[in-house]
N, C-alpha and C positions, 0 to 999 in steps of 0.2 A: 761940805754938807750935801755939796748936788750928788757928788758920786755915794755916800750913805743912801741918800733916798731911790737913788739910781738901783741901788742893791737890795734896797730893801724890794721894789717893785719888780724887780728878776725873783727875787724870796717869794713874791706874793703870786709870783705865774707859773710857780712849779709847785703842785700841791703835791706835798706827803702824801703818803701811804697814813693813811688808819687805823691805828693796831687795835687789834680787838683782844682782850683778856676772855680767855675761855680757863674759870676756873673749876674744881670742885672735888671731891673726893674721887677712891675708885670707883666702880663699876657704876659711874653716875652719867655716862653718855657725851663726856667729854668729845673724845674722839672721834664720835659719828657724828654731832653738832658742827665742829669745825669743818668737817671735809663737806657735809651738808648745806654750809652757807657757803662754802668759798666755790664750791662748784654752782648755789644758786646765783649768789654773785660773779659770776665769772674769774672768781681770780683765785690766790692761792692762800694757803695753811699750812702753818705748818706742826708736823708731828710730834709728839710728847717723844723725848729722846731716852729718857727712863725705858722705857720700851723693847727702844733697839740695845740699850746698854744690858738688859737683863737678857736677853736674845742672845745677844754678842756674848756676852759673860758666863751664859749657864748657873746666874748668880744674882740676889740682891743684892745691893750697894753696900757696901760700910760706910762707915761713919767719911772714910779720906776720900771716896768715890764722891760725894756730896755736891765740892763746888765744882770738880769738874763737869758733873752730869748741868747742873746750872750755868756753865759757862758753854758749854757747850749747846746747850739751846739756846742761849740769847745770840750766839754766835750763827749759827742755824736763822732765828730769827731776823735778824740784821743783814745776812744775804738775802734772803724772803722778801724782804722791808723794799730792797733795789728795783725787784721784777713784780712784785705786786702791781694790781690795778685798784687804786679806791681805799679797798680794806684788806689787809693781811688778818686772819685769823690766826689765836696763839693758842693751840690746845695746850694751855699750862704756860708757866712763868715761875722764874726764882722764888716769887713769895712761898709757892708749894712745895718747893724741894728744902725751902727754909722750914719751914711747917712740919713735913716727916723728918726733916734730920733734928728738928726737938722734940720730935715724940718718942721715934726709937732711939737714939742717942744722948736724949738731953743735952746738947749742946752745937754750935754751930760754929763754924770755922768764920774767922772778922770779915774775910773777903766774902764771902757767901752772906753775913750779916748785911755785909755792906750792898748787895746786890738785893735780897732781901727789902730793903727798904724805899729802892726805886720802884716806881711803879708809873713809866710812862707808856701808857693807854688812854686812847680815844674815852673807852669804852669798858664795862666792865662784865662778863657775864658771870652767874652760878648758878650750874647745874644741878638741883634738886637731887638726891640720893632716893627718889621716886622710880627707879629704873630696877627692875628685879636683880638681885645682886649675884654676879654668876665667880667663879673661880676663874684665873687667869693661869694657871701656870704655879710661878713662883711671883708674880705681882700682887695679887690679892688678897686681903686677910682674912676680913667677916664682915657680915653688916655693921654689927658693932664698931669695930675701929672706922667703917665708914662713915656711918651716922656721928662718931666724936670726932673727923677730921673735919666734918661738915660744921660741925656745930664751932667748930677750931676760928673755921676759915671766915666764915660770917664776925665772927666777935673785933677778929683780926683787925678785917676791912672795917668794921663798925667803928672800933679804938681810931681806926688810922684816916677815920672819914673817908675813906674812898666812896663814892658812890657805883652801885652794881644792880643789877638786873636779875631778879631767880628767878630762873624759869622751867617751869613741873610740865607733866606730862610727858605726851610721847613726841619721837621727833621730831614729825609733821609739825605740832604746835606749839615748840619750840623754835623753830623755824619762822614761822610764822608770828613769837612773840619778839624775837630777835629784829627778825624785818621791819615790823613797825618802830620798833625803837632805832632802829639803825635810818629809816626818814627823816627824822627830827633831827638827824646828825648832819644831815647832808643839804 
C-alpha cells in the first residue's frame, strides 16, 4: 500500500500538460487563436495537420485519407503533450475530422469513430465563424458550409455534454476571453 501511495505522490509532483481543444469550422481563426495564446503563454501548439496534408498533396482528402489525417495529429499532439509547459494548445482534434468526413462522405471509418469519441481536454474552446470568411486554396468552401459545420459542431458537444467556451470577436479579445477562463484552471 506504502509504495501505491508512494506513486501516487511522484503522480501528483509531475503535472501534465493541459490540452486545450481549439475547435471550430473554417476560416473561423482557429489557427491564429492557438499560436496566439501559446506564444502569450509561453509554450507550444500545435498545427491543424489537414493543412500541411492539402499542401503536401496538392489535394483534398478522401474519404481513406480521413483517419490517417486524425491519426496523425493526435500523434503530432502527443509529442507536443512531452515538451509543452502548463498548456499545449490543439488547433483542432479528431472530433473535427470525424465531423467533415460525415458531411462530405457520410460515413466514417470504426477507428476514426473510435477516436472521434475521445475527448480528453482540460478545456474546450469555439471559435465563432464571426471572422470574415476568406478562400484558402483548395481548403475552403463558403460561408455557408461554415456556418453548418458550426452549427454541427456546437450540437455535437451539446449531445455529448462536453463543456466549451465560444469565443467572438477579434483576436485580441479572444485572447483575452481564453485567458480568464484558463485562471480558473490553474
Amino acid at each position: 500500500m506504502q509504495d501505491v501511495m508512494k506513486n501516487k505522490e511522484i503522480d501528483l509532483q509531475i503535472a501534465p500538460v493541459n490540452r486545450i481543444a481549439i475547435l471550430g469550422a473554417e476560416s473561423s481563426g482557429k489557427s491564429q487563436l492557438a499560436q496566439a495564446l501559446a506564444t502569450h503563454f509561453k509554450t507550444l501548439w500545435v498545427a491543424e495537420y489537414l493543412r500541411e496534408f492539402v499542401d503536401k498533396n496538392g489535394r483534398v482528402p478522401c474519404s481513406n485519407d480521413q483517419l490517417l489525417i486524425a491519426k496523425t495529429q493526435m500523434e503530432r499532439e502527443n509529442a507536443a503533450a512531452n515538451k509543452a509547459s502548463t498548456w499545449l494548445f490543439c488547433d483542432t482534434t479528431p472530433m473535427m475530422t470525424a465531423l467533415y468526413s460525415r458531411l462530405y462522405f457520410d460515413e466514417l471509418d470504426p477507428a476514426l469513430s473510435a477516436m472521434d469519441l475521445i475527448h480528453n481536454y482540460q478545456f474546450t474552446v469555439v471559435t465563432a465563424p464571426d471572422f470574415p470568411w476568406t478562400p484558402d486554396g483548395l481548403q475552403r468552401e463558403s460561408p455557408q458550409v461554415r456556418q453548418q459545420v458550426h452549427e454541427e459542431l456546437i450540437s455535437i458537444l451539446d449531445d455529448r455534454e462536453i463543456p466549451f467556451m465560444l469565443v467572438e470577436g477579434s483576436l485580441d479579445s479572444r485572447v483575452q476571453q481564453v485567458r480568464f477562463a484558463l485562471d480558473f484552471l490553474t
